[in-house]
N, C-alpha and C positions, 0 to 999 in steps of 0.2 A: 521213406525218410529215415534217417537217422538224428539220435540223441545230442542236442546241441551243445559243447562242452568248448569252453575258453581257448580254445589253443588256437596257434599262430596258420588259420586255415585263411584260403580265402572266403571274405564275410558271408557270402551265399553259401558255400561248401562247409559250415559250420552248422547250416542247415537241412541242406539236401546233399545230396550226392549226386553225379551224373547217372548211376544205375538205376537210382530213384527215381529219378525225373525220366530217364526211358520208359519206365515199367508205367508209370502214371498216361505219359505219352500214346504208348501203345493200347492199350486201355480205351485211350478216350477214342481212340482213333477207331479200335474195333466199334465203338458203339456207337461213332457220327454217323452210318448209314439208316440204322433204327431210328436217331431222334429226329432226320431228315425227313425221314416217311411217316414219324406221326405228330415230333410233338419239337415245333417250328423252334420256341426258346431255346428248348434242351439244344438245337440244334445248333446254333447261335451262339449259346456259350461254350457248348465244345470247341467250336471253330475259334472261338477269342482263348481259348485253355491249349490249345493248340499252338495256338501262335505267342503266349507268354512263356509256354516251356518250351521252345527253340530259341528263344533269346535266353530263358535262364541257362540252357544247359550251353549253349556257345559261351556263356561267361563265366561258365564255371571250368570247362573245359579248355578254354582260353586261346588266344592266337597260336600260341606253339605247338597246340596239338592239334591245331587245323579245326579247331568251331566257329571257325569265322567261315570257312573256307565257301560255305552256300553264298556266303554275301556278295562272293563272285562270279559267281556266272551270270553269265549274259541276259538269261532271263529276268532275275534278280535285277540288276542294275537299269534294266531298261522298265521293269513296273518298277522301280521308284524315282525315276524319272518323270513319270508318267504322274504318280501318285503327290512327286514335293511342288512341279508344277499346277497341279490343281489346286492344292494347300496355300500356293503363292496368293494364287487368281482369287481362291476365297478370300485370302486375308483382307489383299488390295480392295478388292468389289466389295463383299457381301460378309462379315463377317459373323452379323446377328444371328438370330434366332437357330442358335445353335446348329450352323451349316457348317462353321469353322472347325465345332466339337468332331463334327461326322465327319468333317474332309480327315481331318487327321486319324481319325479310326478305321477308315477306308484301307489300309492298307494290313488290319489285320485276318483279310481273308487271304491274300497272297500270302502272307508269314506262315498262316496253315497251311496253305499248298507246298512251301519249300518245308514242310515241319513234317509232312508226309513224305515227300518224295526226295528228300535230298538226307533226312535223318531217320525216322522211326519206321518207315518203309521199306529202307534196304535190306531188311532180315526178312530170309525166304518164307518164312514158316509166318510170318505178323505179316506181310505182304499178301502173300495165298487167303489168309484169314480174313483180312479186310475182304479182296475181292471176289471171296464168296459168299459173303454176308453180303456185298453189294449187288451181286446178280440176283440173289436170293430177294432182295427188295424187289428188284426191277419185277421179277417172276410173281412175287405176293402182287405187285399192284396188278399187271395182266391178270391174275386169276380172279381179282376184284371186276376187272370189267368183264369179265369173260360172264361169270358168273351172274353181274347186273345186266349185261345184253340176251342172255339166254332166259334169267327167270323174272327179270325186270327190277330188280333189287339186289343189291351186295350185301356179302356176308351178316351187315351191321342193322337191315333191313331199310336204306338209305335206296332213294329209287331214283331213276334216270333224271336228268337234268329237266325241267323243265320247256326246255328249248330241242329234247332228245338226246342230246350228245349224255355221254356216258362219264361218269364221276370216281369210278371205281372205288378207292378207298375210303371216297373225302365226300361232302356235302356237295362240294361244288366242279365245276369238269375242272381240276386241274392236275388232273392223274397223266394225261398226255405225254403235255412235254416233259418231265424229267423220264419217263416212261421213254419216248423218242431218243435221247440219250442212250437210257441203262440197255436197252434192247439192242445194241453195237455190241458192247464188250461182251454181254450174255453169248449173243450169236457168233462171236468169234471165241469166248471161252468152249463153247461148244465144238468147234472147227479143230483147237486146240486139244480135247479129248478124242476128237474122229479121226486124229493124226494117227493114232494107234487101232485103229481099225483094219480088219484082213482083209474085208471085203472092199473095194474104191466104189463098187457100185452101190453097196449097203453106205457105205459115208457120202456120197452124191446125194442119195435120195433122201438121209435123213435131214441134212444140208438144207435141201430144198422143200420139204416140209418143216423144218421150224423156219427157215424164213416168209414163206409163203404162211405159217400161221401168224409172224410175228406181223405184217404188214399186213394180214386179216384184222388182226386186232389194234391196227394203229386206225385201219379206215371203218371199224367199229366205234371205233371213240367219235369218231364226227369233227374234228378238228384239224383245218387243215394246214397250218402253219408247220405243229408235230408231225405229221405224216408226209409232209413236203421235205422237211428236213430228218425224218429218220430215212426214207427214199434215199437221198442226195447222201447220209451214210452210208449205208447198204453201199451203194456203189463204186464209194471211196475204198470200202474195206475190200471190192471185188476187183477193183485196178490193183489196190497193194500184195492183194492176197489170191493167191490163181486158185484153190481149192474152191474159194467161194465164187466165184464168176457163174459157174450151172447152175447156182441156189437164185444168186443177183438175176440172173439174166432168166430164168422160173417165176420168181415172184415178179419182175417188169410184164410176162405175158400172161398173169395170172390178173393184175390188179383191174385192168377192167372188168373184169369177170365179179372178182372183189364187189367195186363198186355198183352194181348192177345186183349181187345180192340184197347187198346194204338198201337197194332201193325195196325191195321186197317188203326184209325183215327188220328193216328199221330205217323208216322213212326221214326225222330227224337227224340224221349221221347223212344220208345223201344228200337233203336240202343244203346242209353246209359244207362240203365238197362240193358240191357241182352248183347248184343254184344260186348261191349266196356269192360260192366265190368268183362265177362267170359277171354274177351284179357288180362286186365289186372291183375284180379286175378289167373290167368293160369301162367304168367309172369311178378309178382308181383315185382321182382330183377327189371327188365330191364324196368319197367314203369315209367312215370316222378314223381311220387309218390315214388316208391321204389328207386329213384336215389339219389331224393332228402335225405329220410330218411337216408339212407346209407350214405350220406353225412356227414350231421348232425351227425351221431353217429360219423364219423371219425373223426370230429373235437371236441367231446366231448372226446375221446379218449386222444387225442392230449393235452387235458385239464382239466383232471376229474377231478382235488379237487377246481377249483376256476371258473373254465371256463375262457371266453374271455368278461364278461362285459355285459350287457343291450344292446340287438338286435344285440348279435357276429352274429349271422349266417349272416343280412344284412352286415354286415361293415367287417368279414375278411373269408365269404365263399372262393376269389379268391385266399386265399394262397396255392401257390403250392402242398405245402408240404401234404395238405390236398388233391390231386388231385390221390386217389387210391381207388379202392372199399376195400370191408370184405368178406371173401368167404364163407360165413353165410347168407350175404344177397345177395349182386351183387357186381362182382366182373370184368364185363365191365366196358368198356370204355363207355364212352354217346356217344351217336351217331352225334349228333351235338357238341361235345365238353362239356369240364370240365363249362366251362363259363357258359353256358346254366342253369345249376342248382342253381347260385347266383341271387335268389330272394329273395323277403323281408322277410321272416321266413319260416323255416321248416316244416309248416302246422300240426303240432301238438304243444297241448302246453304243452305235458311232455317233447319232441325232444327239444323245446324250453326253457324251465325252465334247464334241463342239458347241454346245447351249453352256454348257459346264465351264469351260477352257479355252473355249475359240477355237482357231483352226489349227493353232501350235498344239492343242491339247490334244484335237485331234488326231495330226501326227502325230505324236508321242503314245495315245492309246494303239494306233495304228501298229507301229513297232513297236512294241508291248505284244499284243497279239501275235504278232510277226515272231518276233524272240521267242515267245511259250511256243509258239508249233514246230519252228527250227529245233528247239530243246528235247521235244518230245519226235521229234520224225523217227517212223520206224525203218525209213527206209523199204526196198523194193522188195527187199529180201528180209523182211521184220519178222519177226515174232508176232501169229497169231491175236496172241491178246494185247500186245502194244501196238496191233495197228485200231484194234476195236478200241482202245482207248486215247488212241493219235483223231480217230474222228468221230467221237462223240465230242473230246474237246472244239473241232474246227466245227462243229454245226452247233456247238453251244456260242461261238462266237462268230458264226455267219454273219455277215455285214445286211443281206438281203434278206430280211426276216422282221418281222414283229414279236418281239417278247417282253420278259418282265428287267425291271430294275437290273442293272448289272450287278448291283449289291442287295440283290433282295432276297430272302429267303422263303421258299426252300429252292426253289432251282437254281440261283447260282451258288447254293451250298454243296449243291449235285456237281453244277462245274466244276469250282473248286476240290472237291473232293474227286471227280474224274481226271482231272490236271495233276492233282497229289498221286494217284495211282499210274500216270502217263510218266510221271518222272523216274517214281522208281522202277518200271518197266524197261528204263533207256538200257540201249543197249549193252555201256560201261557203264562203271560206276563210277562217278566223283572220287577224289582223294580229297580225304577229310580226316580227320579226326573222332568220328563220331562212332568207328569201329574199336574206340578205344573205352567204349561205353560196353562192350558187347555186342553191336551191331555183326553182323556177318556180311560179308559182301554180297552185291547182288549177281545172284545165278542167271 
């Protein structure tokens, strides 16, 4: 910051500076991937610090020197579409209990994502720095579980999950999925150092040994939604990227073998790969998954051109009215009661964007998604680490999946912060104004 003194500046630039507000930017930016992995608030308001110094420095910077200029791309314009329509839906339906507050603050996890990757990202050297402090997480949580499957406890003396499945850093399993994620870009940041290797055979086999351990320790965790969709990664990254295809197509003939350990050495991780999830996909209707979904659609049903407002599924799951299945999906009763299924979201966030908004909201989230991966494509012939971060974003937003909140933290702060890394990765760079800050173009 500089010293604030009367003269004829613009009223914000009599406070800050554009170089100020980069330097503050990049900062926070290096240190969103630490408060992600341990301490959820810090996390939260970095991501809100993020997304106010991209609107201050566009205003200080101003139309003529191109600080507007993110507000045009396609991605951009289609999540605030996505985002004034939801806003609408709340006001009309639902506007109490602070859902209106939240609908309209929803849109400051996007503003971070274009605050990385369209301004404070594009400098090579704060670019590299984030995305080795983020593999570096990914790598700390793996050694977490690694560590808790081998001596039965992590580092912190915190012991396997109750149920088996593995916790690695945290109290509770939720080390997986953002772990599912970070372990794309690692493996292809990896790919991208083995480019320089003399040996093709020594880069083959290392290849295929970190992904054959990485997908060891995904089916160590015992969680199969993460390991389904770091899988369905791995694969993407091995169409995009021909180096990885021997390592892809090693760990596909390794995993039964994997799984078949895990029965062994840790009984709880295979009961929920194989057991639980033959019960539940065998009886997809009547599982707390399909109860819920089924839900959800009944009350999109009940609501299809506006829906019920910003997080209807938490605030009017209880109404009666909604208390029937679909004979399409399940059309029991819950076994513990209608109650039982009023939790905080639907666990998808297409089920969510339509409970939310109806089916217009749905398309619109639809392309929204559509637009961030057109944005970020690496293309056939990509860059290494832009395709590991082209699909970790598309399996953070697989449509075919159970997860958390789209707005909830910490994994969709992962997202977000994967999507901010995917931008400044593209293959050009935006013309902006924000190289007038200092920024460097992207290499």
């Amino acid at each position: 910051m500089v010293a604030c003194e009367a003269e004829t500046f613009h009223p914000l630039e009599m406070c800050f500076s554009p170089s100020a507000v980069t330097r503050i930017g990049r900062w926070a930016a290096l240190v969103l991937p630490l408060a992600l992995t341990h301490v959820r608030v810090a996390g939260e308001a970095d991501l809100d610090l993020l997304a106010v110094l991209l609107l201050l420095h566009s205003s200080l910077t101003g139309r003529r020197q191109g600080g507007w200029d993110w507000f045009r791309e396609p991605w951009v314009v289609a999540t605030f579409c996505w985002w004034g329509w939801q806003v609408l839906c709340t006001l009309w339906v639902s506007p109490g209990h602070g859902a209106l507050v939240q609908a309209l603050l929803a849109i400051r996890f996007p503003l971070a994502a274009a605050a990385l990757g369209c301004w404070l990202l594009r400098d090579v050297v704060w670019r590299r720095r984030v995305l080795w402090l983020t593999c570096a997480c990914g790598v700390y949580i793996a050694v977490q579980m690694l560590v808790q499957a081998v001596f039965g406890r992590n580092l912190f003396g915190i012991p396997r999950f109750h149920d088996g499945t593995l916790t690695g850093p945290y109290a509770h399993p939720r080390a997986a999925a953002p772990l599912s994620r970070l372990v794309l870009p690692l493996l292809m940041v990896g790919c991208a150092v083995a480019e320089g290797a003399r040996s093709r055979l020594r880069r083959t086999l290392g290849l295929c040994a970190a992904t054959i351990l990485a997908v060891g320790i995904m089916v160590l965790a015992g969680q199969r939604m993460p390991l389904v969709l770091s899988l369905l990664g791995i694969g993407v990254c091995a169409v995009l990227y021909r180096p990885m295809r021997p390592a892809a197509l090693a760990a596909a003939a390794m995993l039964p073998v994997l799984v078949l350990l895990a029965r062994l050495f840790s009984p709880g991780s295979f009961f929920h790969l194989v057991t639980l999830a033959h019960e539940q996909l065998t009886h997809f209707g009547q599982s707390p998954y399909g109860e819920i979904y089924t839900h959800a659609v009944v009350m999109a049903q009940a609501h299809p051109w506006i829906g019920q407002g910003y997080d209807a599924y938490r605030h009017f799951c209880a109404d009666p009215a909604t208390f029937h299945g679909l004979f399409w999906l399940s059309n029991a009763v819950p076994a513990r009661g209608w109650m039982v299924l009023c939790v905080q979201h639907p666990h998808n966030h297409y089920l969510q964007a339509m409970v939310n908004a109806g089916v217009p909201g749905l398309l619109l989230f639809v392309l929204m998604i559509g637009a961030w991966l057109k944005a970020i494509w690496p293309g056939r012939d990509g860059h290494a680490i832009a395709i590991g971060l082209f699909a970790a974003v598309l399996i953070q937003e697989w449509p075919i999946a159970s997860t958390s909140d789209f707005l909830n933290l910490p994994l969709s702060g992962w997202g977000f912060l994967l999507l901010g890394l995917a931008l400044a990765y593209r293959p050009s760079p935006i013309r902006n104004g924000f190289q007038a800050g200092g920024v460097q173009p992207i290499s």
